[in-house]
N, C-alpha and C positions, 0 to 999 in steps of 0.2 A: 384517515391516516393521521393527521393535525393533531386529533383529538387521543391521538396515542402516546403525543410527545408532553412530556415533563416540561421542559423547557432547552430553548435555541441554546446551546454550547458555541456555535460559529455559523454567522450570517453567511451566506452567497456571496455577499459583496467582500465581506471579511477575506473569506479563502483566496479569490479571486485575487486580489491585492498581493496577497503570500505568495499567491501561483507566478506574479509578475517578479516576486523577487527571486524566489528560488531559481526560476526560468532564467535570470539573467545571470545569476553566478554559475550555473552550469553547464548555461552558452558558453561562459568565460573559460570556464576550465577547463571545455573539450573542443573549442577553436584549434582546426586543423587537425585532428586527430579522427579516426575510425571508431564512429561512435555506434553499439545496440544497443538499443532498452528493451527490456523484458521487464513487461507488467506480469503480477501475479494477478491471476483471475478469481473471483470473478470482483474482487471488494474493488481492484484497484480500477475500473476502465476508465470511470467519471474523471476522477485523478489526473489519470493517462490523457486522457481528451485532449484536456484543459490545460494542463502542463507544456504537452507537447505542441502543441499548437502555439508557444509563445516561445518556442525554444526553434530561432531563424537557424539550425543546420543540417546538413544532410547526414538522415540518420537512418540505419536500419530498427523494424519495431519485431516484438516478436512476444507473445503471451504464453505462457503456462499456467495450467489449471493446477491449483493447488486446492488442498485444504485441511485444516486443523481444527477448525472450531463448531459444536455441536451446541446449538443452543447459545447460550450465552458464556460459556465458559470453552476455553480450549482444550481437546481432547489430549492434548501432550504427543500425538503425533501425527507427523506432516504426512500426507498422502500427496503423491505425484499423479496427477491422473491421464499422465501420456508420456511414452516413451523417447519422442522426439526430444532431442536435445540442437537448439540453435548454434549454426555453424558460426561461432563468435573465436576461431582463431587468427591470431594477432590484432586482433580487436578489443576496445574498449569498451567496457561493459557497464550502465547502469540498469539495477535493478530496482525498479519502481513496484512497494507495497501501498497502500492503503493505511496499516495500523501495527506501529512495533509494539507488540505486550509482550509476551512472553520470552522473544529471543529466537524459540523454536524454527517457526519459519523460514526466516532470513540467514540464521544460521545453516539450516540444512540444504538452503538454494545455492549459498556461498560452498560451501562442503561439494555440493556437485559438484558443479561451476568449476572451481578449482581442481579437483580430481578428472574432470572429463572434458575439459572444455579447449583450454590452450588460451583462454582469452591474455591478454596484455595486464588488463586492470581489471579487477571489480569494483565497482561501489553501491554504494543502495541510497536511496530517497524515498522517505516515509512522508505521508501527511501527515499522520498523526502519530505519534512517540507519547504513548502513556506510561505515568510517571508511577512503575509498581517495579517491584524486587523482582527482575529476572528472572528465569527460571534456566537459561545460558544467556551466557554474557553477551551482551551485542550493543553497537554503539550505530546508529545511523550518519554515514558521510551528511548528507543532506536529510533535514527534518522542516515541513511546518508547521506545524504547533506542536506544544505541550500541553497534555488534556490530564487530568485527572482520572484514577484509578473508578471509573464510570461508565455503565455499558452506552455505548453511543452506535447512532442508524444514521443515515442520510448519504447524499453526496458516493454513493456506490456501497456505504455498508449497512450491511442486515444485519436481520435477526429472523432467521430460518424464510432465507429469502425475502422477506417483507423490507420493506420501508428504502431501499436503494435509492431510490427516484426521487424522493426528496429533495429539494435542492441545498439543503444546509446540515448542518451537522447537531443533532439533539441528542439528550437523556431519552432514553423509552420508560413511562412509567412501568410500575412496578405489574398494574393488573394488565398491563397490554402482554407482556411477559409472557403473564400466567395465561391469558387466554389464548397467543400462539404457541406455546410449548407443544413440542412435539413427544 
């Protein structure tokens, strides 16, 4: 798998560090309050782990299978792939992704959310906020890093399932690409 990667975009340790700070400003902000989070599956769990596990409150968790992206490019729409929707009324809600590109996603989670939910608040928290021209407008509450318009694996995201496990965040070359395409 090593030998698929282009090159490290974000060390293990790197993230980690990031995970300590986001974790403490969003301790800060839902001190005392009614807090869900809702990971999107499957990019976000690594994320999810790691995050929540450094965030001292009592919280409800709850995940939805989502998905939009075929290969390496997003197919332009969200698929929900379960009907349940979390009982987060008069609750506080973050929604934890993996990777803001498109918009698509997070905007169609928030569109439920807000149409069916009753929740109090929404917000969302991305690791990664790649930095390309929208395709709907969306701005992430909480973000850690900014990465470059770059297909990137590791740390929970693939590429037609492969490379999750990774512990870091890389480039996939170009022939690794071509030889898991589907």
């Amino acid at each position: 798998m090593i030998e698929d990667i282009e090159r490290v975009l974000l060390e293990e340790s790197i993230i980690l560090q990031r995970l300590d700070d986001l974790a403490q400003k969003i301790t800060l902000d839902y001190q005392g309050k009614d807090l869900t989070v809702i990971s999107l599956m499957n990019g976000s769990f690594v994320f999810m782990a790691d995050l929540l596990r450094r965030i001292p409150l009592p919280l409800q968790i709850d995940s939805w299978s989502i998905s939009s992206y075929h290969g390496t490019r997003t197919s332009g729409r969200v698929e929900f792939r379960q009907n349940h929707i979390a009982d987060v009324k008069g609750r506080h809600v973050l929604i934890l992704d993996d990777i803001l590109d498109s918009g698509r996603t997070l905007r169609a989670v928030f569109d439920r959310l807000e149409a069916e939910s009753g929740a109090t608040n929404i917000r969302s928290c991305v690791l990664l906020d790649k930095k390309v021209q929208r395709h709907t407008p969306f701005v992430a509450d909480y973000a850690g890093f900014e990465i470059p318009d770059e297909f990137v694996v590791g740390y929970g995201l693939d590429y037609n399932e492969r490379y999750r496990n990774l512990p870091f965040i890389g480039v996939l070359k170009a022939e690794a690409i071509a030889r898991h395409a589907r």
